[in-house]
C-alpha positions as CSV (number, residue, x, y, z in Angstrom):
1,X,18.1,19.5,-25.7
2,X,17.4,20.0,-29.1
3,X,15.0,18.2,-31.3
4,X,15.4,19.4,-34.5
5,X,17.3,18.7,-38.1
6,X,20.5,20.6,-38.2
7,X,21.4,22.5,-41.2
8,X,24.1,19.8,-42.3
9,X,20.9,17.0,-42.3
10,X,18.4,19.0,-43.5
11,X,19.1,18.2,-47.5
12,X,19.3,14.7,-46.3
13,X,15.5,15.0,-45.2
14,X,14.3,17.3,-47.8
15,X,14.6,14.4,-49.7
16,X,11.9,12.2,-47.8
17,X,9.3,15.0,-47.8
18,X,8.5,14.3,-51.4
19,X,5.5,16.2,-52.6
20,X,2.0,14.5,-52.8
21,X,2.8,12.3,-49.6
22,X,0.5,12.8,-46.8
23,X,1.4,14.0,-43.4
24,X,2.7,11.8,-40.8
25,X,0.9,10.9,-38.4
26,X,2.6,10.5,-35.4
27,X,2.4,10.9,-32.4
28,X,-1.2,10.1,-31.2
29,X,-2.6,11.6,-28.7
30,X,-5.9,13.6,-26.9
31,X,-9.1,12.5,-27.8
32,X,-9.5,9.9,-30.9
33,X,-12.6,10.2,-32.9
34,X,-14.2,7.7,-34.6
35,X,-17.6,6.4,-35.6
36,X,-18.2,3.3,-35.3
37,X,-21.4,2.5,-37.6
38,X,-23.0,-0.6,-37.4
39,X,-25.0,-1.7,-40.7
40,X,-27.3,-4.9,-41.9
41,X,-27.9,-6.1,-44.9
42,X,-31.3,-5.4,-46.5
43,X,-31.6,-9.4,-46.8
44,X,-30.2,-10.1,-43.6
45,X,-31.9,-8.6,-40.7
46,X,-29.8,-10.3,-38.1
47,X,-28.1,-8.4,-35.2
48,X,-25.3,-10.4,-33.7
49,X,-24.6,-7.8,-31.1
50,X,-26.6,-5.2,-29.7
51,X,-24.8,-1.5,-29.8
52,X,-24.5,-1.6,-26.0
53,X,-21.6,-5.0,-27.0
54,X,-20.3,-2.4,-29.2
55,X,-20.1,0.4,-26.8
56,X,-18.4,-2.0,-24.8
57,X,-15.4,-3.1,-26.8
58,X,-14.6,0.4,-28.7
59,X,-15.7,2.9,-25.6
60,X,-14.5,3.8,-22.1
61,X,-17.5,2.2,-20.8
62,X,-16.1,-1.2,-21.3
63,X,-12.8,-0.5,-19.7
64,X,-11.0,-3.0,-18.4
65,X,-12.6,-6.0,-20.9
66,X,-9.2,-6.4,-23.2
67,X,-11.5,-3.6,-26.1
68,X,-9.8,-1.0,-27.8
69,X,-10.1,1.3,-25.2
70,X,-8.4,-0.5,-23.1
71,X,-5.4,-0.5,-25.8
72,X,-5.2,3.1,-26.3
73,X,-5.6,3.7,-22.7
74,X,-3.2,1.7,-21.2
75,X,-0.7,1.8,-24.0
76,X,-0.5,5.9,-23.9
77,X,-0.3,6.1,-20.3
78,X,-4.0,8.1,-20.7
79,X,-2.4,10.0,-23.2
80,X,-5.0,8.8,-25.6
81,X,-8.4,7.8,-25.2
82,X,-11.5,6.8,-27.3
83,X,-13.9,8.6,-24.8
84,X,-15.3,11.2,-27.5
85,X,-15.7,8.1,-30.3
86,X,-19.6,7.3,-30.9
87,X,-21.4,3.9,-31.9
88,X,-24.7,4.6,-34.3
89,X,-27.0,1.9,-35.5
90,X,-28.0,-0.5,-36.6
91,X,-28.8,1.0,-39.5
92,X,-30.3,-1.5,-42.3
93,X,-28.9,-0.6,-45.7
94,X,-31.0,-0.9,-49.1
95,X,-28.4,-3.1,-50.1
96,X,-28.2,-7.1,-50.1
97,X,-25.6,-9.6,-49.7
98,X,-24.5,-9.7,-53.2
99,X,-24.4,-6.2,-53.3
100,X,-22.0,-5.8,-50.6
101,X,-20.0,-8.9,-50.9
102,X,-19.1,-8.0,-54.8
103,X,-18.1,-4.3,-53.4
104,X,-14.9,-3.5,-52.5
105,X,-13.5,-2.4,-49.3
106,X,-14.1,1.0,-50.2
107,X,-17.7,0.9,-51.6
108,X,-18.3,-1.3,-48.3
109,X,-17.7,1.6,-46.1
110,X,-19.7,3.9,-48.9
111,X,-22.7,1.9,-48.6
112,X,-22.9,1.9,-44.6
113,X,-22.0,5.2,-44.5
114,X,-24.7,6.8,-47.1
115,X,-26.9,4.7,-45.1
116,X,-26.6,6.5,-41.9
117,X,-26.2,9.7,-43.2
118,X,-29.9,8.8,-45.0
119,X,-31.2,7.5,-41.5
120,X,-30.0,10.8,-39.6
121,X,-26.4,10.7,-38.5
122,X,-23.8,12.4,-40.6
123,X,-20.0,11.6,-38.7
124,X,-18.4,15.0,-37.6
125,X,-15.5,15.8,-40.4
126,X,-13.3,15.3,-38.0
127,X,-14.0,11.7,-37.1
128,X,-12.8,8.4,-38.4
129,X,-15.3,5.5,-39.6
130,X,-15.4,2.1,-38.7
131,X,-17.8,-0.1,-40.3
132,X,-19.7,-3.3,-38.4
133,X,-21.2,-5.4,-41.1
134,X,-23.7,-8.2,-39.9
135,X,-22.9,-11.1,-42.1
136,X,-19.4,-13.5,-41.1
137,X,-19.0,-14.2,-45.2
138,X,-17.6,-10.8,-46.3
139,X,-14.0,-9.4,-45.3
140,X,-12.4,-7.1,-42.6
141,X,-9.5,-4.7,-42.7
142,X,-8.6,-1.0,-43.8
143,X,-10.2,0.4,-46.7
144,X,-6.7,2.2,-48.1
145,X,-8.5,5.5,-47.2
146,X,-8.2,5.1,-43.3
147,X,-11.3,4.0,-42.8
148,X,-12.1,0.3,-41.2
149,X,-15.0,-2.4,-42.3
150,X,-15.2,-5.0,-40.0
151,X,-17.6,-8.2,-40.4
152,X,-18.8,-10.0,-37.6
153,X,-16.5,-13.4,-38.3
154,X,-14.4,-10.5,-36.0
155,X,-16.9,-8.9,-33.7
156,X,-15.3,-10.8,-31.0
157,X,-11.5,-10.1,-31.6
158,X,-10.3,-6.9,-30.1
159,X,-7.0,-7.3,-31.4
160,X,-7.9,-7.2,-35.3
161,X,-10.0,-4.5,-34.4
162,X,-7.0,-2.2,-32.3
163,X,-5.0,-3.4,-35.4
164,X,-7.1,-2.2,-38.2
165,X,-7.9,1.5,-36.6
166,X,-3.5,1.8,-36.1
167,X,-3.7,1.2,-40.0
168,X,-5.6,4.2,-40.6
169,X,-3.1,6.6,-38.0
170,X,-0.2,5.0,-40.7
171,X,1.1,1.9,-39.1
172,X,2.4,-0.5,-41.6
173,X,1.9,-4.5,-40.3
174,X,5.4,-5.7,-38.4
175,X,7.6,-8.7,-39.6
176,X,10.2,-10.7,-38.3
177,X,13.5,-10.3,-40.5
178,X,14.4,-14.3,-42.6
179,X,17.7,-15.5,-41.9
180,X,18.9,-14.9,-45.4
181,X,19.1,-11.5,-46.4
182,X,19.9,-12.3,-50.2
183,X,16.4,-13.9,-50.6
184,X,13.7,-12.5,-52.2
185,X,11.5,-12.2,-49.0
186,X,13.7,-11.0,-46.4
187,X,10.7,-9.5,-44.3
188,X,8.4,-12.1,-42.9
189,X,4.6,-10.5,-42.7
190,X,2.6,-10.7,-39.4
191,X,5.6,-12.6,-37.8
192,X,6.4,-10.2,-34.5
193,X,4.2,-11.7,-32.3
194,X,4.8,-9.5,-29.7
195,X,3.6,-6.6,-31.5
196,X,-0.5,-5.8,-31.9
197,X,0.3,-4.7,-35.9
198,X,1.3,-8.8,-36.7
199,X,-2.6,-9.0,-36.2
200,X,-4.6,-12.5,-35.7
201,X,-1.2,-14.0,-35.6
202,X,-0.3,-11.7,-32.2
203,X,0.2,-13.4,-28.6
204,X,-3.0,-12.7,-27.4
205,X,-4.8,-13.4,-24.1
206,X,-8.5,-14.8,-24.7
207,X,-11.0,-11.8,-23.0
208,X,-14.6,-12.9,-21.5
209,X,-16.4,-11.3,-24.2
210,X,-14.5,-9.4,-26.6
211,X,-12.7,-13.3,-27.9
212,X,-9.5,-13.1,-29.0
213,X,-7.6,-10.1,-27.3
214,X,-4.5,-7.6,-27.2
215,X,-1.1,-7.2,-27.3
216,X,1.1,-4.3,-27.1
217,X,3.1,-2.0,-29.5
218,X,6.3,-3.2,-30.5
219,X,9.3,-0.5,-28.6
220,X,9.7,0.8,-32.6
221,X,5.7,1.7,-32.9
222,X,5.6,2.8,-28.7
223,X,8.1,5.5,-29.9
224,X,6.6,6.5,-32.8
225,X,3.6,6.8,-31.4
226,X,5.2,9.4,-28.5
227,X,4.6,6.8,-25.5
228,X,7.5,6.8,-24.6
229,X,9.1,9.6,-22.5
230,X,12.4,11.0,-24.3
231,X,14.4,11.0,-21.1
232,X,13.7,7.2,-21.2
233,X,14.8,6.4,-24.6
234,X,18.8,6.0,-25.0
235,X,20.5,6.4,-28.6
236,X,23.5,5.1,-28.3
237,X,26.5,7.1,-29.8
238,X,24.7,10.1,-29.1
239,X,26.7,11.0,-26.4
240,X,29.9,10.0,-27.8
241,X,30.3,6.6,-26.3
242,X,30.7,3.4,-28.5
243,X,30.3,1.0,-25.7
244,X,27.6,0.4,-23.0
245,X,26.2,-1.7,-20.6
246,X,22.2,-0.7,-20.3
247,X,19.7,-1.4,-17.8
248,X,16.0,-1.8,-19.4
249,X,12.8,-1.7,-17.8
250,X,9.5,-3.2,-19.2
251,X,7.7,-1.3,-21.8
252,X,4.6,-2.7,-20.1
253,X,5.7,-1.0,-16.6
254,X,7.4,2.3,-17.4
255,X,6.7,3.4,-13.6
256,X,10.0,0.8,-12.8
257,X,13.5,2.6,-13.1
258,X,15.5,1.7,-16.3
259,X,15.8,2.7,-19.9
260,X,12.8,2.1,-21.8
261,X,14.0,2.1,-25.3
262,X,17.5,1.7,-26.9
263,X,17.7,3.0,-30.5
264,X,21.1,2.2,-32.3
265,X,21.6,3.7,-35.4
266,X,24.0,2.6,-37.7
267,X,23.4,3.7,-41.8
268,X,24.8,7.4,-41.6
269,X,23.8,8.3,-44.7
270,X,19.7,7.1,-44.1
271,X,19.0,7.1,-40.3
272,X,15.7,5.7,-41.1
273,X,17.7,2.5,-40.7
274,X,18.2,1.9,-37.0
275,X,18.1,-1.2,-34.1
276,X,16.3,-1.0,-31.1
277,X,16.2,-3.1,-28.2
278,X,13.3,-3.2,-25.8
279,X,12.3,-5.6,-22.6
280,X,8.3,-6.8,-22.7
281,X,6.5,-8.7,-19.4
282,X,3.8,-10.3,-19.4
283,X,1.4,-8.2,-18.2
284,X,-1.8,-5.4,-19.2
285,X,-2.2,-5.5,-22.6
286,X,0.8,-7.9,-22.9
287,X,-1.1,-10.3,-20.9
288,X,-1.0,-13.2,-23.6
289,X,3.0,-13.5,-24.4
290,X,3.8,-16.8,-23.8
291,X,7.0,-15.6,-21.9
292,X,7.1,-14.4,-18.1
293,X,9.3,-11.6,-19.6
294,X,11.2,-11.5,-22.8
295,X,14.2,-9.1,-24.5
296,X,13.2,-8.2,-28.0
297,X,16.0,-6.7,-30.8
298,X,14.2,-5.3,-34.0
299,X,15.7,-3.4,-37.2
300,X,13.7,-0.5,-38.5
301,X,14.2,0.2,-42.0
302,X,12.0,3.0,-43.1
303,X,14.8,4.0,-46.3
304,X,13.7,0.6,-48.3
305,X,10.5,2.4,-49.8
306,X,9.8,-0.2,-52.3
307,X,9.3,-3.8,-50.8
308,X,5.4,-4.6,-51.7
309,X,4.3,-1.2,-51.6
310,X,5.2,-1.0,-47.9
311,X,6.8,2.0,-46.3
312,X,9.6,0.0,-45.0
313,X,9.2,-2.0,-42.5
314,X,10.0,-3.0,-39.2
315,X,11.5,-6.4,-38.2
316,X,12.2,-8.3,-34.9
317,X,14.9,-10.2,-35.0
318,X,14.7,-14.0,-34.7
319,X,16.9,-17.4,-34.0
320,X,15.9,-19.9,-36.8
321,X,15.9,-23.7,-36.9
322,X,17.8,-25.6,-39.8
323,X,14.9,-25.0,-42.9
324,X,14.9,-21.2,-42.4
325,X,11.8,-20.6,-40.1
326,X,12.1,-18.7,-36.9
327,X,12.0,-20.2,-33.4
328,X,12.8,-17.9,-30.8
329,X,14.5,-14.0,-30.0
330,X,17.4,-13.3,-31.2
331,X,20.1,-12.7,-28.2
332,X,23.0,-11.3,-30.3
333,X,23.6,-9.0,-33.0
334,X,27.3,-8.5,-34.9
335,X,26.2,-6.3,-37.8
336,X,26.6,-3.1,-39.6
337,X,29.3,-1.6,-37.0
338,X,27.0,-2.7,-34.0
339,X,27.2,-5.6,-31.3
340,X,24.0,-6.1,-29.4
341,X,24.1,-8.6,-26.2
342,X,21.0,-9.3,-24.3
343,X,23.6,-10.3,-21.3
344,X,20.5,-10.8,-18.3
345,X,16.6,-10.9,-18.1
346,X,15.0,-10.7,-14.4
347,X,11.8,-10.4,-13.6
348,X,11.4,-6.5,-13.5
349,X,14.6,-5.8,-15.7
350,X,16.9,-7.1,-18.6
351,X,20.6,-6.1,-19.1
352,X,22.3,-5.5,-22.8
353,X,25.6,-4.1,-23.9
354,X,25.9,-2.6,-27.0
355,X,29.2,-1.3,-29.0
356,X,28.6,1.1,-31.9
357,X,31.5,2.6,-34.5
358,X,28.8,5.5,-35.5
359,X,30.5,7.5,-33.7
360,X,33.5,7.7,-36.1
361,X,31.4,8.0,-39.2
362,X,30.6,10.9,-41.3
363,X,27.3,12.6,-41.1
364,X,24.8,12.3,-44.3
365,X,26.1,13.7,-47.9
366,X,29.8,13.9,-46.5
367,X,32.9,11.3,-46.1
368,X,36.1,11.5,-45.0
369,X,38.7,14.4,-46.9
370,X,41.5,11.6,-46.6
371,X,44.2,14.6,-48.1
372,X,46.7,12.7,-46.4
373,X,47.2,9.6,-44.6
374,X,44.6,9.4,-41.4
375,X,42.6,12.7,-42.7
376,X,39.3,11.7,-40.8
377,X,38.0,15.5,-41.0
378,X,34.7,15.4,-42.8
379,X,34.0,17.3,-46.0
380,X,31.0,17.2,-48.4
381,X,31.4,15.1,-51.3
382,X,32.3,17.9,-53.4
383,X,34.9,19.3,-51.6
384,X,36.4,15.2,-51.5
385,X,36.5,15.1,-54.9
386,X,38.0,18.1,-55.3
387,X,41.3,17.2,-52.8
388,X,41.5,14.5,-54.1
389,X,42.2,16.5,-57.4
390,X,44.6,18.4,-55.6
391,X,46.6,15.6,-54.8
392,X,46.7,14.3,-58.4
393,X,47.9,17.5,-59.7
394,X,50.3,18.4,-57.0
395,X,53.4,18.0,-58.7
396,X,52.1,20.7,-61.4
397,X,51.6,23.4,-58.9
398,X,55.5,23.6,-58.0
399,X,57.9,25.6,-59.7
400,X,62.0,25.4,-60.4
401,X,62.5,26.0,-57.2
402,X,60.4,23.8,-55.2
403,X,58.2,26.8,-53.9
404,X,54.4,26.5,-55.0
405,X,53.5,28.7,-58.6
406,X,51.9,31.8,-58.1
407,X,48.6,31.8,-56.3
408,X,49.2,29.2,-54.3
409,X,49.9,28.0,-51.0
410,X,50.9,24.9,-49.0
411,X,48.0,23.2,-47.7
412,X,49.4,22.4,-44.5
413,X,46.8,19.8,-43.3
414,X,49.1,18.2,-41.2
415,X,52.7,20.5,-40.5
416,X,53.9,18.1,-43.5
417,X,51.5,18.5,-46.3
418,X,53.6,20.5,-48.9
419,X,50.6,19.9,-51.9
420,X,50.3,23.5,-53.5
421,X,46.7,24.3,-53.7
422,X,44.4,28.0,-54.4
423,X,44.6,30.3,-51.4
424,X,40.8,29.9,-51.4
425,X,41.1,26.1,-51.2
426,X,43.5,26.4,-48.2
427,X,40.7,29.0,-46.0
428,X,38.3,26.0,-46.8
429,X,40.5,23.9,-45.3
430,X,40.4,25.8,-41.9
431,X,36.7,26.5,-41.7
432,X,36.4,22.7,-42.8
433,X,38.6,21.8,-39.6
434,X,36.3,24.0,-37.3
435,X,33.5,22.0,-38.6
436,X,34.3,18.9,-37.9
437,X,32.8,18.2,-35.1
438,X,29.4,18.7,-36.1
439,X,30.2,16.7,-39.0
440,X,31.2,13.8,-37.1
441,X,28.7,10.9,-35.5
442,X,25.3,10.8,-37.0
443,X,24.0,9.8,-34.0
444,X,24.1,13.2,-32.6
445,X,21.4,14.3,-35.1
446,X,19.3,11.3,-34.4
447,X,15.7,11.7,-32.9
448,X,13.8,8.8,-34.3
449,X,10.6,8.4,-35.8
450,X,8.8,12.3,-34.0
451,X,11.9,14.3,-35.6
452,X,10.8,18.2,-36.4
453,X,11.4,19.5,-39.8
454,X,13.8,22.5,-40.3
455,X,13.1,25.2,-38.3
456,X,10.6,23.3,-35.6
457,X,11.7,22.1,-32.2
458,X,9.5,19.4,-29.6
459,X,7.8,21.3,-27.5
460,X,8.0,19.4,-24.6
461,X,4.8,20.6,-22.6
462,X,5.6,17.6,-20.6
463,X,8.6,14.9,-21.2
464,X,6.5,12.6,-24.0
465,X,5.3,15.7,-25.6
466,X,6.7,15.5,-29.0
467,X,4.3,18.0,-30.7
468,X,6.8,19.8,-33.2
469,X,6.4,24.2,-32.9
470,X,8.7,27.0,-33.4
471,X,11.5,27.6,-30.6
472,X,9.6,30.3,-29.4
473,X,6.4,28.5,-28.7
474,X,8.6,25.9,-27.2
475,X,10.3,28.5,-24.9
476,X,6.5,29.9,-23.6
477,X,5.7,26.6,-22.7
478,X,8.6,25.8,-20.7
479,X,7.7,29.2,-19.0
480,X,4.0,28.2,-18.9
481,X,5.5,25.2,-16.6
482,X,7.2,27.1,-14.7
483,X,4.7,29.5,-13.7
484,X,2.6,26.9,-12.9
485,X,2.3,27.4,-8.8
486,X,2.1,31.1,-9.1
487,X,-1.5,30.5,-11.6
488,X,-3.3,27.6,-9.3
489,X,-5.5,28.7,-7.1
490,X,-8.2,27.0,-5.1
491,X,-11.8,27.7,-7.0
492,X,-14.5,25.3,-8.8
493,X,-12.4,22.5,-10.2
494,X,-9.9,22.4,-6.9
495,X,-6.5,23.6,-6.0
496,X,-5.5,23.7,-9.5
497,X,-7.9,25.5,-10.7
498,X,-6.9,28.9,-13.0
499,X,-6.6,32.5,-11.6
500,X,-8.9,35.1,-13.1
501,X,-7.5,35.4,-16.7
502,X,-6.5,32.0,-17.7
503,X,-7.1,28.2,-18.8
504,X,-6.1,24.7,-18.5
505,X,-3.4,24.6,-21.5
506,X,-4.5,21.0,-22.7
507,X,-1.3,20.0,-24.5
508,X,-2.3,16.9,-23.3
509,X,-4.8,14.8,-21.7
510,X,-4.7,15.9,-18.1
511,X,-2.6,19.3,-18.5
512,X,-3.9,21.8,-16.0
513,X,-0.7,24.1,-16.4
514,X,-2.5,27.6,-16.9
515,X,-2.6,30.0,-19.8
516,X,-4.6,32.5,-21.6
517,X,-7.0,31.6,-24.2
518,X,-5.5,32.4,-27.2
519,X,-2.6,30.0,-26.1
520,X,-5.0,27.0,-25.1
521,X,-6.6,27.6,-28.8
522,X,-3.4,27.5,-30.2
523,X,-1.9,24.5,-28.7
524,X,-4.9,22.7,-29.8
525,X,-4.4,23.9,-33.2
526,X,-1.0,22.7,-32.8
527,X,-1.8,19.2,-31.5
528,X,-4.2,18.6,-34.6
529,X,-1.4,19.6,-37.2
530,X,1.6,17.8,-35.5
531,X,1.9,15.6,-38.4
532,X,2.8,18.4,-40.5
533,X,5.7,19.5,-38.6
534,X,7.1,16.4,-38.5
535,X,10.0,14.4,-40.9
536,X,7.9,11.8,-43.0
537,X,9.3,8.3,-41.7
């Protein structure tokens, strides 16, 4: 299948690749790099915590505690892990209380971080920092540079700590959608509880030593992180349906058969504005949802650039009591062309139906020609306006004898459209006809948040690898899988180990399809500039 913008969408998403604005991010994957640097204050000599606590909660070596590797683990199926991130310190800075306290968050991370550097360790340039101040009274999020200062009011919460470090890979904070759209704040901040970016506010379980704990991704941020398979993500209309009943499995328990995420777009001319319906058990990382298992709807709306400097922003969508504030899932949608049902919810599945009239739509920067009565062909605005002309000054174009004037032709349409119009204009009108089809139903060109820029396709070293390259990369690596038998031998690292000549690939963690060299260097290259090749979202 193809993953990548046709020509007719391509303007569309020109657009949204506006100069200045930094890659995306997405997906994450492979090994994440961080330094975690933990600093004191020059007047306060205190260590909460030795380095071993913080080893712990950030490292593989405290797996299974509710930490952040746990998270990242467990969340990416192993796609992602922390296990070449470092903890340094304590390092004791020249500076006091007052000194750091009247920083900002920036300077905070400046002053721990010149410190190290001073006191021997310099972080690799390719690592992110993460700052562990030893004093409860100063403040703890993202720095606006992708860096993290944390204060130990928050040593023990795992949580605030998974949802800090997401900031810096791009992830806005989630919200729960009011129940009046006219108002002024129609996006309710940390208010998805189900979702680790709502922060201290997320259904978390309380861990032995780490306080309190995680939750998982929301099914929006699971697929724009690539976790989720593409065979297990539906988009309904895509195939040309408008109505179906769904089976979903848990996001927490993608081993279980079932769809795993239902995106539903339904803006045709910005299909940054999407539903999505996902099932969530508690379970793993979702251990502290208050419901045995739950069906969640959210709207994504990443084409409202502009709401409190917030790239969009992603809502779930919420029942609400008589003053407005929210009480429990929504159930129902009947919106925008779309029905949503949640009709069931088991124990290891949920059911919903879903109708959608995106089918019948136009795709961006086009509408219907409407040259005659139920014209549904699609034509770029241009060419509407100009039939539209046609139409106006039909009567002009026909002569004393009720054949068209010279140099022009009946449209012909439909067998009974008589409007005189340029020879040109009537050859437009066939090719116009041929193209319908790919003009028609948006949700054919819809790939979500890992969509490849013009001229890049996934490449799909395995089904959740959503790394965008060129076709012909693509194309190698789909041989590369297929030759993967014929280059496994038995040798040092066991039956899959590489004949003479070739490598582990390492697309991904755990990749032992074989290649040459050169093709293992470049698929690395390829994994840490994915974000390039990718639609900003």
């Amino acid at each position: 299948m193809r993953r990548i913008l046709t020509a007719a969408l391509a303007a569309l998403f020109t657009v949204l690749l506006l100069p200045g604005q930094p890659a995306s991010a997405t997906p994450i994957q492979g090994y994440l790099k961080w330094s975690i640097l933990l600093c004191k204050l020059a007047d306060r000599p205190a260590e909460q915590q030795p380095p071993s606590f913080f080893e712990d909660l950030y490292l593989p070596k405290g797996a299974g505690q509710g930490g952040v590797h746990d998270f990242f683990d467990l969340q990416s199926r192993g796609r992602a892990t922390m296990t070449m991130s470092v903890v340094k310190g304590w390092f004791t800075m020249p500076y006091t209380y007052a000194q750091v306290n009247a920083a900002n968050r920036p300077r905070k991370v400046d002053q721990c971080l010149e410190t190290a550097k001073a006191q021997g360790y310099t972080p690799p340039a390719d690592h992110r920092i993460a700052v562990m101040l030893n004093d409860p009274d100063l403040e703890s999020g993202g720095d606006g540079r992708g860096r993290v200062v944390i204060d130990s009011e928050f040593f023990h919460a795992s949580g605030l700590a998974v949802h800090e470090m997401l900031h810096s890979y791009g992830y806005d904070d989630s919200f729960a959608k009011a129940e009046d759209d006219t108002a002024n704040e129609r996006k309710l901040r940390y208010a998805d509880p189900w979702d680790i970016m709502t922060a201290q506010t997320h259904y978390a379980a309380q861990t032995a030593r780490f306080g309190r704990g995680l939750v998982g991704f929301n099914g929006p941020n699971m697929d724009r992180a690539g976790w989720i398979p593409y065979p297990r993500v539906l988009t309904a209309g895509q195939d040309g349906r408008t109505s179906m009943t769904v089976r979903l499995a848990p996001l927490e328990q993608p081993h279980l058969p079932g769809t795993l995420l239902v995106r539903i777009p339904f803006d045709p001319q910005d299909l940054r504005r999407y539903y999505t319906v996902e099932f969530r058990k508690r379970i793993e990382v979702s251990s502290g949802i208050p419901e045995g298992v739950v069906a969640l709807i959210h709207e994504v709306d990443k084409g409202d650039k502009n709401w409190r400097g917030y790239q969009g922003a992603t809502m779930v969508l919420m029942n609400h009591d008589a003053t407005g504030r929210p009480t429990s899932p929504a159930t129902e949608v009947n919106a925008n062309g779309v029905t949503i049902k949640i009709d069931s919810v088991a124990s290891d599945h949920a059911m919903v139906t879903i109708t959608t009239d995106i089918t019948t739509k136009c795709i961006a920067g086009h509408t219907f020609r409407n040259a005659v009565s139920g014209d549904k062909v699609c034509v770029p605005m241009a060419t509407y306006y100009e039939t539209q002309s046609d139409n106006q000054d039909a009567p002009n174009r026909v002569a004393s004898n009720g054949r068209c004037i010279l140099n022009t032709v009946h449209r012909l349409v439909t067998p009974n459209d008589t409007v005189c119009v340029p020879s040109v204009t009537a050859r437009q009108i066939v090719l116009d006809n041929q193209a319908a089809p790919d003009r028609t139903n948006p949700a054919k060109h819809f790939y979500g948040p890992n969509t490849c820029k013009p001229g890049y396709v996934w490449r799909v070293a395995d089904d959740s690898d959503y790394v965008c390259v060129t076709q012909a990369v693509h194309d190698e690596a789909q041989y590369a899988n297929y030759s993967a038998l014929a280059r496994w031998t038995n040798g040092p690292w066991g039956p899959q180990s590489c004949v003479y000549g070739y490598v582990w690939r390492e697309a991904f963690i755990g990749d032992k399809v074989c290649v040459t060299v050169d093709v293992r260097e470049r698929t690395r290259l390829e994994n840490e500039t994915a974000g390039d090749r990718t639609v900003v979202w």
